[in-house]
C-alpha positions as CSV (number, residue, x, y, z in Angstrom):
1,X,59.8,57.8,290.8
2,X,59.9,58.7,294.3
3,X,56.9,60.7,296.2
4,X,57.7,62.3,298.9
5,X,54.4,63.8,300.7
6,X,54.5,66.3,304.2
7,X,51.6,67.4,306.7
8,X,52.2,70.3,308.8
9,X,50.5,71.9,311.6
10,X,50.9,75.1,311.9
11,X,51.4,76.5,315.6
12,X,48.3,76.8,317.7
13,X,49.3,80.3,319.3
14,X,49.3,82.0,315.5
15,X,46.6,83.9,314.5
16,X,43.8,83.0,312.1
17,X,45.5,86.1,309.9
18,X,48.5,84.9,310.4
19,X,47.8,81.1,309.5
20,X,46.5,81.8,306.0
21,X,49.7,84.7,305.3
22,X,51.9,82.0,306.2
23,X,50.0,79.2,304.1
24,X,50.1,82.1,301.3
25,X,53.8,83.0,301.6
26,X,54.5,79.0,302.0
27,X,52.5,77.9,299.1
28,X,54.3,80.4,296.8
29,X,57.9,80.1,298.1
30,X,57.7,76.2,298.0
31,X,56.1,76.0,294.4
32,X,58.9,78.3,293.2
33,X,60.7,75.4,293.4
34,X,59.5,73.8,290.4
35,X,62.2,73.5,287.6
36,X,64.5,74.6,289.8
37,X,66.0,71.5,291.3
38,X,67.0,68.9,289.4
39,X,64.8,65.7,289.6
40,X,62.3,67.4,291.1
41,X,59.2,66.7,288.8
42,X,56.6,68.2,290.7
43,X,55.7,70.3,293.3
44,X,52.8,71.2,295.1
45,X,51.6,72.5,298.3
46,X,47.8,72.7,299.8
47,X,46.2,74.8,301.8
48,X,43.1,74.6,301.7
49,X,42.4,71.9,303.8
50,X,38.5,70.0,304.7
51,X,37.2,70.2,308.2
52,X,38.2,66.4,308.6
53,X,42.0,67.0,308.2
54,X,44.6,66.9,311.1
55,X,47.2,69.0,309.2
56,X,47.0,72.8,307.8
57,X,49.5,72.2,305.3
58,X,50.1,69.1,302.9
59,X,52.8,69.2,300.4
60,X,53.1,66.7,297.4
61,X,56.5,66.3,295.5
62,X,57.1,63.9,292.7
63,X,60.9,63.3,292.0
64,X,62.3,61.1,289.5
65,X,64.3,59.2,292.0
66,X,65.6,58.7,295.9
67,X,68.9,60.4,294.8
68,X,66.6,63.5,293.7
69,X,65.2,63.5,296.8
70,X,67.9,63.7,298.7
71,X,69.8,66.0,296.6
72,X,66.4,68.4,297.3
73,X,66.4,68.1,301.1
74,X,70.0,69.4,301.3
75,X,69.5,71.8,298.2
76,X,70.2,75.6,299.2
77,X,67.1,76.8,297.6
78,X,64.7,74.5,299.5
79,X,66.6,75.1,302.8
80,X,66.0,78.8,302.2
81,X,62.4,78.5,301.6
82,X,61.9,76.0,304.5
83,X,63.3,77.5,307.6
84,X,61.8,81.3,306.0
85,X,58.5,80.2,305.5
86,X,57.8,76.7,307.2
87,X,59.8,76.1,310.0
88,X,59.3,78.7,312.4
89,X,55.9,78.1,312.1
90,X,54.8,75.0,312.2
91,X,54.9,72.3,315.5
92,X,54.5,69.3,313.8
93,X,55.9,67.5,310.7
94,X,55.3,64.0,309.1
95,X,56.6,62.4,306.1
96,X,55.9,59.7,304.2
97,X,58.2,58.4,300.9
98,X,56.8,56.0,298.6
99,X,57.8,54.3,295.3
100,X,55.8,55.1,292.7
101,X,55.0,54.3,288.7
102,X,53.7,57.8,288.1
């Protein structure tokens, strides 16, 4: 199994409204996903972040192996859903992979 974890941070020049409609519209676009994509085990996005975090967004995905995970990256659905509802509003991105017995 193959986790595959993001952080975003949303753009400073949005909003407060705007923040949480795009952590909404995010949350629910990206979670659609589930069962969707083949090897994609699980999917989930927070939003709902403690004072201590650096990032307004952190999505977990569980996928049943690195071919999975690529085949996701490149899949049209999750394209579609990332340059709707993430992209254009976020300024910074980090990823981290990791192996996994889960």
């Amino acid at each position: 199994m193959v986790k595959h974890t993001i952080i975003w941070k949303l753009r400073e020049e949005l909003s407060g409204a705007l923040k949480e409609k795009v952590k909404a519209e995010a949350k629910t676009a990206l979670e659609a996903l589930g069962g969707r994509i083949p090897g994609l085990v699980s999917i989930k996005l927070y939003t709902d972040m403690l004072p201590s975090s650096n990032g307004d967004m952190m999505l977990e995905t569980l996928f049943s192996d690195a071919s999975a995970l690529e085949g996701y990256q490149k899949h049209p659905e999750h394209v579609a859903a990332a340059d709707k509802y993430v992209r254009p509003f976020t300024s910074l991105r980090l990823c981290c992979d990791t192996e996994t017995e889960e």
